[in-house]
Backbone as ProteinMPNN parsed JSONL, in Angstrom:
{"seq_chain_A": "XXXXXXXXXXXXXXXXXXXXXXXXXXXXXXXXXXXXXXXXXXXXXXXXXXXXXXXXXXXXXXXXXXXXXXXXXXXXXXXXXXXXXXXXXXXXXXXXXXXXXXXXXXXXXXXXXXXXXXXXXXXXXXXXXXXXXXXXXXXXXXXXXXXXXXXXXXXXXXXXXXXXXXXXXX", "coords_chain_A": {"N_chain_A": [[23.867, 45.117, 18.784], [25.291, 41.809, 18.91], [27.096, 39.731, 17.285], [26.549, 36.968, 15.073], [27.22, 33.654, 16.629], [29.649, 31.35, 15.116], [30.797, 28.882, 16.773], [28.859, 27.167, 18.571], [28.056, 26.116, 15.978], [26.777, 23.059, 14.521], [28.987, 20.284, 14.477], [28.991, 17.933, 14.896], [27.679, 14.674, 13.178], [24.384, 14.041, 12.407], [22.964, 12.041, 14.88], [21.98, 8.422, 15.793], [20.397, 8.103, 17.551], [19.195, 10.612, 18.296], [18.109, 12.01, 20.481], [18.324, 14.593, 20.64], [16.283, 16.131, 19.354], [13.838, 15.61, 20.937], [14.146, 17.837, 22.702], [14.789, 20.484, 21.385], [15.136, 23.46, 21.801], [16.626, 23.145, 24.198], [18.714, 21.294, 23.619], [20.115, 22.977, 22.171], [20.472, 24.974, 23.341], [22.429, 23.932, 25.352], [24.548, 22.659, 23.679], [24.335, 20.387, 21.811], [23.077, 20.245, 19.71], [22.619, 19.14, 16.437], [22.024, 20.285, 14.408], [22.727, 22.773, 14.812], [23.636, 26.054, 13.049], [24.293, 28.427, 13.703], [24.713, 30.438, 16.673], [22.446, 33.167, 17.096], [21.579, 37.009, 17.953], [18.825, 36.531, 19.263], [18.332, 33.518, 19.479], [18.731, 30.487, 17.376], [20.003, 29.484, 14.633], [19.27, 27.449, 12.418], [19.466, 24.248, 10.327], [17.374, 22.489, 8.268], [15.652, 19.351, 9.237], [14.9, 18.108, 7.505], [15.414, 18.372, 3.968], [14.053, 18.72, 1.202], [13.203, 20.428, -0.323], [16.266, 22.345, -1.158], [18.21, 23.865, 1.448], [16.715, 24.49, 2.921], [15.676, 25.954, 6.531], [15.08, 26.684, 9.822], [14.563, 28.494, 12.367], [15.352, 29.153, 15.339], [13.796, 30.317, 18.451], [15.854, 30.893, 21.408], [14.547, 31.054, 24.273], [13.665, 28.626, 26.207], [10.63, 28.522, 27.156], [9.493, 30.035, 25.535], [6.59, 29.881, 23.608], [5.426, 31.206, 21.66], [5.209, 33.731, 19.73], [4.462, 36.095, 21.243], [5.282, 35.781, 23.854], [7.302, 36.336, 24.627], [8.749, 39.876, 25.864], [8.244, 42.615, 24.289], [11.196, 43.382, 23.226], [12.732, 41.595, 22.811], [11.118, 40.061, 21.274], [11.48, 41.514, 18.825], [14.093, 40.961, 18.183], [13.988, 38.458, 17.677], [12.989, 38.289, 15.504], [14.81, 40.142, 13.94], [16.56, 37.831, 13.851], [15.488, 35.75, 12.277], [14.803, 36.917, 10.197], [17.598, 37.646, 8.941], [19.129, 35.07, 8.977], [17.345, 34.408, 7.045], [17.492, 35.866, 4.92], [20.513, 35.145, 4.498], [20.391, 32.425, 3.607], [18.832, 33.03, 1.336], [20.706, 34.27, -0.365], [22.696, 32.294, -0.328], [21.294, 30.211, -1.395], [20.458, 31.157, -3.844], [22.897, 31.658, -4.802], [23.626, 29.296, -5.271], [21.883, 27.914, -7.43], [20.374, 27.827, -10.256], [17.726, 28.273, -10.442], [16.253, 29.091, -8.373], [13.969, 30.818, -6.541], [12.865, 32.24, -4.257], [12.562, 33.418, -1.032], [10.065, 31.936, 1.321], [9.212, 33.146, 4.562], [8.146, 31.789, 7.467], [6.177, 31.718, 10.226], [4.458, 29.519, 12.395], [3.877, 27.635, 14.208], [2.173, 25.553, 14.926], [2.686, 22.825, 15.443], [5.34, 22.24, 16.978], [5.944, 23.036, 20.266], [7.36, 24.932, 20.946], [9.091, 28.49, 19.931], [9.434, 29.081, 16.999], [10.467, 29.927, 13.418], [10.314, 29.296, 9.838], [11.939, 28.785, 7.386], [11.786, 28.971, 3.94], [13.249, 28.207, 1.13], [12.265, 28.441, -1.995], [11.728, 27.266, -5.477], [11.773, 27.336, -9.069], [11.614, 24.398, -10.182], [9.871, 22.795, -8.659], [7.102, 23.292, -10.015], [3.954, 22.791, -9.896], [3.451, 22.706, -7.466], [5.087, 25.509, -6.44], [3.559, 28.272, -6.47], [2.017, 27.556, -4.134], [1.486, 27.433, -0.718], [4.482, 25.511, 1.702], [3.136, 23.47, 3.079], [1.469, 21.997, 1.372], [2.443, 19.952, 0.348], [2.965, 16.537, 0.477], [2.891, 14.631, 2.928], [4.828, 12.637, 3.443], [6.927, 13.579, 2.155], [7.936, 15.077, 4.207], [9.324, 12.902, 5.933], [11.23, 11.222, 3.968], [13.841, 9.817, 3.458], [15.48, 9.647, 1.272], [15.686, 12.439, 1.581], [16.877, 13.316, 3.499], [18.701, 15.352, 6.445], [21.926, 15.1, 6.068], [25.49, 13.704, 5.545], [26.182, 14.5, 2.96], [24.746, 17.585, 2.817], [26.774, 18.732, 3.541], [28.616, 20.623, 2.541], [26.604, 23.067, 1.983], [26.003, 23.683, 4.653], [28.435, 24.737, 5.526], [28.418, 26.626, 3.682], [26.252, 28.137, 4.343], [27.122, 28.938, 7.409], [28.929, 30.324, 6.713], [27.813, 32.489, 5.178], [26.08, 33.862, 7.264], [27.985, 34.881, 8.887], [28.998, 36.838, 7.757], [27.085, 38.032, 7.507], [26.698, 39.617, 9.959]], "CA_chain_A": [[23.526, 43.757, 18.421], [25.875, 40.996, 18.395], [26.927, 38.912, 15.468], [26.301, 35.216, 14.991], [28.618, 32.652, 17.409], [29.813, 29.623, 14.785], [31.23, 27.805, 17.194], [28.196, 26.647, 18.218], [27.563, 25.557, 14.916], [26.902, 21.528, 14.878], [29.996, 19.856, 13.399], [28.884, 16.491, 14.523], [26.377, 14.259, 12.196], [22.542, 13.875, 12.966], [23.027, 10.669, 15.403], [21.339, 7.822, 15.073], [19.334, 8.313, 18.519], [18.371, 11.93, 17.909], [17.927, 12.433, 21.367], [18.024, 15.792, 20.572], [14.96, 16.181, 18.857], [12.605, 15.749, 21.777], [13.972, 18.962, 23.301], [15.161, 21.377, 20.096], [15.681, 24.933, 22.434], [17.368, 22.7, 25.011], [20.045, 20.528, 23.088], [20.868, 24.237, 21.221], [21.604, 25.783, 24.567], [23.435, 22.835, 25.647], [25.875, 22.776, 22.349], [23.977, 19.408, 21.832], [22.194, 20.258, 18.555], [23.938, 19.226, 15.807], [21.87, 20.929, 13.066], [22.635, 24.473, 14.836], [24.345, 26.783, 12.527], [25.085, 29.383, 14.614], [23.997, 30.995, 17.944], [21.962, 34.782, 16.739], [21.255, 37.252, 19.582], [17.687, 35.511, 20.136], [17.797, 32.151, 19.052], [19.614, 29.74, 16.873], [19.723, 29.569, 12.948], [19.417, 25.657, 12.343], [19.426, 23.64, 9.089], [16.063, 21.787, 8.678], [15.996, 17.522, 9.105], [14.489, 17.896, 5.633], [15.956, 18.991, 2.577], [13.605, 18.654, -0.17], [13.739, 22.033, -0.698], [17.278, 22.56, -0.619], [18.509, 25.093, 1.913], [15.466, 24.803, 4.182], [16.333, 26.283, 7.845], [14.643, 27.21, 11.345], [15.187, 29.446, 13.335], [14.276, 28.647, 17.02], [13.807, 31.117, 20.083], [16.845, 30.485, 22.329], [14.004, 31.237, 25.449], [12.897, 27.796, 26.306], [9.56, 28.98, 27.732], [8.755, 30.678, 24.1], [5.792, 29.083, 22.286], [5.047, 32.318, 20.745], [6.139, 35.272, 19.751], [3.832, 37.187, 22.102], [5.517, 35.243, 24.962], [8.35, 37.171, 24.867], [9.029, 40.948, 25.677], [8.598, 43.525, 22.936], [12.531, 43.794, 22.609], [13.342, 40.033, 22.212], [10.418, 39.992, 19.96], [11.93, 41.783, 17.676], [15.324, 40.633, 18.567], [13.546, 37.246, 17.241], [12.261, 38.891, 14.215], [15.553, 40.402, 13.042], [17.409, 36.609, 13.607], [15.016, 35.346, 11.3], [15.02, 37.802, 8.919], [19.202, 37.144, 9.099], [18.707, 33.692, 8.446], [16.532, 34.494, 5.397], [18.604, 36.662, 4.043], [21.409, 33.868, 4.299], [19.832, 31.057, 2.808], [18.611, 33.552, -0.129], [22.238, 34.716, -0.72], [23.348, 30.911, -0.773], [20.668, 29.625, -2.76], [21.024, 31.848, -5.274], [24.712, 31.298, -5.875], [23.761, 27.629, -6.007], [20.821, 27.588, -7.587], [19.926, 29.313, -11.192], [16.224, 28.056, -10.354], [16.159, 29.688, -6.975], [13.116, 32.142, -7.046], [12.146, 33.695, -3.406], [11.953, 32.692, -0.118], [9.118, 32.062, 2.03], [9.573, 32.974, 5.795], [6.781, 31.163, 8.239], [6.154, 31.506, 11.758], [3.111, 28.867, 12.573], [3.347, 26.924, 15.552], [1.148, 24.588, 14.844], [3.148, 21.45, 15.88], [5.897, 22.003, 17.607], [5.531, 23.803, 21.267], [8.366, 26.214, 20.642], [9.165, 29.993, 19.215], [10.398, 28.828, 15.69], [10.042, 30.55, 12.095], [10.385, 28.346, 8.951], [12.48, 29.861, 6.412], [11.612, 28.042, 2.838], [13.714, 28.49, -0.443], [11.709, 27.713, -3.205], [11.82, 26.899, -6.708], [11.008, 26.96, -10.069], [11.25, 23.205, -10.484], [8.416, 23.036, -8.035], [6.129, 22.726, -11.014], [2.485, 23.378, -9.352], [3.855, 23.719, -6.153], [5.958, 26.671, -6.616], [3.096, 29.109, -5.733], [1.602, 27.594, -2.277], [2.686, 27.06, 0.598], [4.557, 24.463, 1.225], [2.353, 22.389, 3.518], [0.643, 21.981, 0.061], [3.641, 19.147, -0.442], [2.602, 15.203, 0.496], [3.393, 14.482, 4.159], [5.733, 11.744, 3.436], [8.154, 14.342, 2.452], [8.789, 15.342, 5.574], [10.192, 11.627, 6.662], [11.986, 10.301, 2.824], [14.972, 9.1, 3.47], [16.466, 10.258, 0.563], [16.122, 13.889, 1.071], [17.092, 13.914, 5.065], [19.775, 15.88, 6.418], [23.406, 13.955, 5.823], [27.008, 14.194, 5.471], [26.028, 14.824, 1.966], [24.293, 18.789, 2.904], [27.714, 19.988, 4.521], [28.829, 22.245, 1.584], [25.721, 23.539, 2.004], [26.25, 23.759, 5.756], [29.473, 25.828, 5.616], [27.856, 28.115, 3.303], [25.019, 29.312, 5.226], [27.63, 29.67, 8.315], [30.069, 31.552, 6.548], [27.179, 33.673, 5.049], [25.408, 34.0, 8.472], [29.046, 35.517, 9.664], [29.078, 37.678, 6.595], [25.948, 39.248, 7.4], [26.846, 40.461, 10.761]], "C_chain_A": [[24.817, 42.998, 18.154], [25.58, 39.96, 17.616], [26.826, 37.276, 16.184], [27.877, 34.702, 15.506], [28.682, 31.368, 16.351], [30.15, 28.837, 15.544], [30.564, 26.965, 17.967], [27.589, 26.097, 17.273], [27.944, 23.67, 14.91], [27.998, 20.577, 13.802], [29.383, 18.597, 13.645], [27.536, 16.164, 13.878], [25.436, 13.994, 13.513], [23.302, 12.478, 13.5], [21.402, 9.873, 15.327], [19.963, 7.668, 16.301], [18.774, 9.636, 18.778], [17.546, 12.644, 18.895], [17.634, 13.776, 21.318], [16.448, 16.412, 20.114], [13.857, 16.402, 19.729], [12.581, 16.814, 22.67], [15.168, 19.961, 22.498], [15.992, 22.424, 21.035], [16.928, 24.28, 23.3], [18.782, 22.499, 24.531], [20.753, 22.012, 22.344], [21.458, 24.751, 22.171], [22.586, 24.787, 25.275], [24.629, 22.346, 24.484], [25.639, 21.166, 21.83], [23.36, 19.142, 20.284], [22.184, 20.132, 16.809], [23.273, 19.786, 14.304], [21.841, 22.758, 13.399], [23.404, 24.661, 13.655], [25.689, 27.774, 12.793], [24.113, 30.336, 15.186], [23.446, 33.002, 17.208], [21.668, 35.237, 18.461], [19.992, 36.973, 20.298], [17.274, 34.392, 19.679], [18.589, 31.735, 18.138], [19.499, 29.259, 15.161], [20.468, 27.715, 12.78], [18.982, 25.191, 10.79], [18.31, 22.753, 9.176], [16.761, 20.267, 8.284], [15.617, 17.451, 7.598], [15.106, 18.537, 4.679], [15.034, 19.498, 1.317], [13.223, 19.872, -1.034], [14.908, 22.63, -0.137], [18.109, 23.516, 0.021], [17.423, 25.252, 3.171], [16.157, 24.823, 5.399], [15.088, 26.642, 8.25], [15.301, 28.277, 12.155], [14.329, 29.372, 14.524], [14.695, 29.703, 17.991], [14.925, 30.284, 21.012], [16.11, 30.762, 23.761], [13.611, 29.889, 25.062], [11.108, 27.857, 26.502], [8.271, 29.585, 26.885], [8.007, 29.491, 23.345], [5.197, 29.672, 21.511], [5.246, 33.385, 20.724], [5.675, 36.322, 20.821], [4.313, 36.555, 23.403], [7.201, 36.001, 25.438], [7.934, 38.592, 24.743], [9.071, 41.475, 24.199], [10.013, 43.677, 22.234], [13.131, 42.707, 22.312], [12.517, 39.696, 21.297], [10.827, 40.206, 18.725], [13.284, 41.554, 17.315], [15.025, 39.024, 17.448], [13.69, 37.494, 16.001], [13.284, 39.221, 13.363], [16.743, 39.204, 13.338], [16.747, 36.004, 12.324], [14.964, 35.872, 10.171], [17.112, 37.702, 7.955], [19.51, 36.027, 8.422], [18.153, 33.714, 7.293], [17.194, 34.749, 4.234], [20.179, 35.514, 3.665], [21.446, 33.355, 3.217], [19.243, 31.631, 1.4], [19.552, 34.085, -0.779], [23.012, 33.255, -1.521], [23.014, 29.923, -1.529], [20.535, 29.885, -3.808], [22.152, 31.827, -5.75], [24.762, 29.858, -6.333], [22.708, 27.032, -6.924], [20.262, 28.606, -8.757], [18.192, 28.978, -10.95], [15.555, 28.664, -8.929], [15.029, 30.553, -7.41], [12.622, 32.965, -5.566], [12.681, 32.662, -1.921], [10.857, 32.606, 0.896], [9.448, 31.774, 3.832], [8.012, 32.614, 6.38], [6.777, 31.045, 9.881], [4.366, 30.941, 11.945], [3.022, 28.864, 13.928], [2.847, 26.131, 15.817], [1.219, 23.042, 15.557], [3.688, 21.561, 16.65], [5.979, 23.286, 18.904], [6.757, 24.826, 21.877], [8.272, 27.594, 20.199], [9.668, 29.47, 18.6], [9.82, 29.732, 14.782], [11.17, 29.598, 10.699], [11.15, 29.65, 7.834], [12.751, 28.276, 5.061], [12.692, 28.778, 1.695], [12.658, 27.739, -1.317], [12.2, 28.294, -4.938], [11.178, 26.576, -7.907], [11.074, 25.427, -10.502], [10.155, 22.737, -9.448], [7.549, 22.476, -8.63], [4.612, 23.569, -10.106], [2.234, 23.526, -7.961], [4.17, 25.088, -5.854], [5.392, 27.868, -6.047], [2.467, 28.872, -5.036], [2.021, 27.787, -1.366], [3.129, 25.718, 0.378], [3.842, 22.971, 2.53], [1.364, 21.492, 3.169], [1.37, 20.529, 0.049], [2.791, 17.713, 0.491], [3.216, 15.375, 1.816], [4.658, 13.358, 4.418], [6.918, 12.431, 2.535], [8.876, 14.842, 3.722], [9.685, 14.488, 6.182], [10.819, 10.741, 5.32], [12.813, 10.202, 3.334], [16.231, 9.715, 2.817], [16.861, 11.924, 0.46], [16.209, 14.351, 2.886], [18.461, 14.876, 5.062], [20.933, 14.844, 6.358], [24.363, 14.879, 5.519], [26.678, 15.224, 4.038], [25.27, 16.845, 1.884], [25.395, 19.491, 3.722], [28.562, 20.823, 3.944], [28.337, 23.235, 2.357], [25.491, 24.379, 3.375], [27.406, 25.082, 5.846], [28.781, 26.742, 4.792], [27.224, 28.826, 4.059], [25.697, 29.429, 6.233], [28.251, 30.831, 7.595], [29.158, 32.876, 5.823], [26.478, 34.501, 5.974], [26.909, 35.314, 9.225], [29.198, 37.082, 8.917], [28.191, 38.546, 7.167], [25.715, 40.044, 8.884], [26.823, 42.03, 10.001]], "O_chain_A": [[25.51, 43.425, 17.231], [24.526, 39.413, 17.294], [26.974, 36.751, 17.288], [29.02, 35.005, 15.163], [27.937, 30.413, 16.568], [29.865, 27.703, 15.16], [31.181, 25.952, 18.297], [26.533, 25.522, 17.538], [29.018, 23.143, 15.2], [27.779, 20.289, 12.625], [29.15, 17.973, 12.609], [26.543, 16.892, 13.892], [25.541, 13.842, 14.73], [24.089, 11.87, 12.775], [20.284, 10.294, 15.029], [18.84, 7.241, 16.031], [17.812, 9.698, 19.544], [16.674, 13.481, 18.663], [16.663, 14.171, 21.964], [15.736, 17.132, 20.814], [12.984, 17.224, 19.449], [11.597, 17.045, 23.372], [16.286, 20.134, 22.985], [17.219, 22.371, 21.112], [18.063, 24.743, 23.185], [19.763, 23.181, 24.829], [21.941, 21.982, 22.019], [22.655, 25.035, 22.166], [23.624, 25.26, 25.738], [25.54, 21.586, 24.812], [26.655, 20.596, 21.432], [23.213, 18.022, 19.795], [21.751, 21.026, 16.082], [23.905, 19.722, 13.25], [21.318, 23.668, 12.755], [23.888, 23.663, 13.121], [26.879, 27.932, 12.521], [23.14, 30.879, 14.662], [24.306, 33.847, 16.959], [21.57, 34.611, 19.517], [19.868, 37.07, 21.519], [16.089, 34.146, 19.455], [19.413, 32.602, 17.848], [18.558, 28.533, 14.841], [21.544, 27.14, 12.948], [18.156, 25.862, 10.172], [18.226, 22.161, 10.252], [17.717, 19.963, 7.57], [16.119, 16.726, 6.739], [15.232, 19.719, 4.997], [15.282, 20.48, 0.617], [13.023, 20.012, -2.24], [14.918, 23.254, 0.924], [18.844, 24.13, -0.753], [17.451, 26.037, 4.118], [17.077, 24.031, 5.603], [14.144, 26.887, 7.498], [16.455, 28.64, 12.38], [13.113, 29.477, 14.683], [15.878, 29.898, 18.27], [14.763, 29.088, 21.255], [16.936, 30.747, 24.673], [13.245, 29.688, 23.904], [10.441, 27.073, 25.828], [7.059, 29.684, 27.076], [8.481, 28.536, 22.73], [4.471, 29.14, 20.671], [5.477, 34.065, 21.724], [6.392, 37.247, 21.202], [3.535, 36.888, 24.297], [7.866, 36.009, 26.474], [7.074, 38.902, 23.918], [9.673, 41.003, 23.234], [10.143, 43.989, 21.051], [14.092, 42.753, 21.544], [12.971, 39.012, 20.38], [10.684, 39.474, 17.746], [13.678, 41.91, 16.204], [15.842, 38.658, 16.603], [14.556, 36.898, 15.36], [13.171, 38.889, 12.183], [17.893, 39.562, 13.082], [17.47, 35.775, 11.354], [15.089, 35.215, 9.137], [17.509, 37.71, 6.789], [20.118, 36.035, 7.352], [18.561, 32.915, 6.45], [17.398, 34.222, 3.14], [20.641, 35.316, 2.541], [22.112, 33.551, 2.201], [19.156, 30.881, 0.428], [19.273, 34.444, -1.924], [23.572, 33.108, -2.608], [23.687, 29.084, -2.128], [20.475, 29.095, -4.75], [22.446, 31.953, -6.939], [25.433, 29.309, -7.208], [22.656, 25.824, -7.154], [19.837, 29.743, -8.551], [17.469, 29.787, -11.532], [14.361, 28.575, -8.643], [15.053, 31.025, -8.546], [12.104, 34.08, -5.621], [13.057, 31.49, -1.911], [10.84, 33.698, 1.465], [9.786, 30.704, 4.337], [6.962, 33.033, 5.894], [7.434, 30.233, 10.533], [3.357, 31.615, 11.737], [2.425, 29.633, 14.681], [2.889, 25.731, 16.981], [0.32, 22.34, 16.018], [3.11, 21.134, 17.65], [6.072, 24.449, 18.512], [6.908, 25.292, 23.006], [7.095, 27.93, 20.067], [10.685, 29.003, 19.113], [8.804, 30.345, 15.109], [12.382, 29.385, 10.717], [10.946, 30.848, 7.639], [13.397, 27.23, 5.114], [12.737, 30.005, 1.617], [12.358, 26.55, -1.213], [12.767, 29.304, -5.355], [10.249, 25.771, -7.981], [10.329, 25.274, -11.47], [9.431, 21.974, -10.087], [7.055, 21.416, -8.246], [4.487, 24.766, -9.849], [1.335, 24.119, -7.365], [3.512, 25.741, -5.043], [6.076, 28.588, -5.319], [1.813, 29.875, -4.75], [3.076, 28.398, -1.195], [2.722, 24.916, -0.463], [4.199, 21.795, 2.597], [0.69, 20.684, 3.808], [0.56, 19.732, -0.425], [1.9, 18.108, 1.243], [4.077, 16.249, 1.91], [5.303, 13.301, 5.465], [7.861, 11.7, 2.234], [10.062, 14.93, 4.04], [10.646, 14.893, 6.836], [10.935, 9.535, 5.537], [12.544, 10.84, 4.352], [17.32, 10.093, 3.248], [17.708, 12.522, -0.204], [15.755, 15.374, 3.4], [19.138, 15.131, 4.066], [20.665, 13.682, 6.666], [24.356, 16.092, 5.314], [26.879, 16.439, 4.035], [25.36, 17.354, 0.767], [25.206, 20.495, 4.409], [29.212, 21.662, 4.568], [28.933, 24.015, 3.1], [24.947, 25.483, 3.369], [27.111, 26.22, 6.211], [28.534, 27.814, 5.344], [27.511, 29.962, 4.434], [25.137, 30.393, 6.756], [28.097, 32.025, 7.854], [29.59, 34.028, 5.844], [26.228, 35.675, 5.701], [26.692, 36.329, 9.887], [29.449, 38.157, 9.461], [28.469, 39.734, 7.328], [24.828, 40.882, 9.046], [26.963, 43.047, 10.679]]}, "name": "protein", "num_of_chains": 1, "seq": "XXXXXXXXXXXXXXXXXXXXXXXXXXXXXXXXXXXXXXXXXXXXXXXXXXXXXXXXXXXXXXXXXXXXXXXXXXXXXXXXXXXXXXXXXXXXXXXXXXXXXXXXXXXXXXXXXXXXXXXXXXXXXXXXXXXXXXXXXXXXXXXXXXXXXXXXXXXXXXXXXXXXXXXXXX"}
């Protein structure tokens, strides 16, 4: 197994036409994607457009063609399975050094929306309140599009951490 490529990792900011967006797997294999992280050996460990749970990442199937895990071979399946798990492990390394309220994380592979192979990797938190133990699709839908808790210049600490822990955990 090879280790995570940073140099795919997206130095430039979210633009303001977000072209990317309407084809996620694509703009990642094209070095287009500017919330990659860094390239895993099946798919791409990406920083979510949302924040509001700080640390939230994706992890997307680098097969375009993938809209579910059963769409791939048994050995990229699990090839999938241990990027995401990678990624988890990350973002629960980095939220816990930043975070004395940090409490777990919740990994999610739906599908529901978007017509990709992704898996949702949540940090959550005890400030939560009566969130804390759902899911989080429990949360108001106009979190997903605030303003104030999008991705920005302002999450690129946050950014270098989870690469340089992503490199770490080769």
């Amino acid at each position: 197994m090879s280790g995570p490529d940073a140099s795919l990792a997206g130095s430039s900011p979210v633009t303001e036409t977000e072209d990317w967006k309407r084809d996620r797997v694509g703009s990642a294999l094209r070095g287009e994607n500017p919330t990659v992280l860094a390239r895993l050996d099946a798919g791409f460990a990406v920083i979510g457009d949302v924040q509001f749970l700080p640390g939230y990442c994706v992890f997307i199937s680098d097969d375009p063609g993938a809209d579910r895990l059963t769409d791939l071979p048994r050995e990229r399946r699990l090839a999938f399975l241990a990027g995401a798990e990678r990624l988890a492990e990350a973002v629960e390394n980095v939220c816990g050094r930043r975070a004395a309220d940090f409490r777990r994380i919740n990994l999610e592979i739906q599908g529901n929306h978007d017509a990709f192979l992704h898996a949702h990797v949540w940090p959550r938190y005890s400030w939560e309140g009566e969130f804390a133990d759902g899911p989080v699709g429990q949360y108001d839908a106009d979190r997903w599009s605030d303003p104030a808790t999008a991705l920005g210049v302002e999450h690129d600490s946050l950014r270098e951490e989870l690469v340089t822990e992503l490199l770490r955990l080769v």
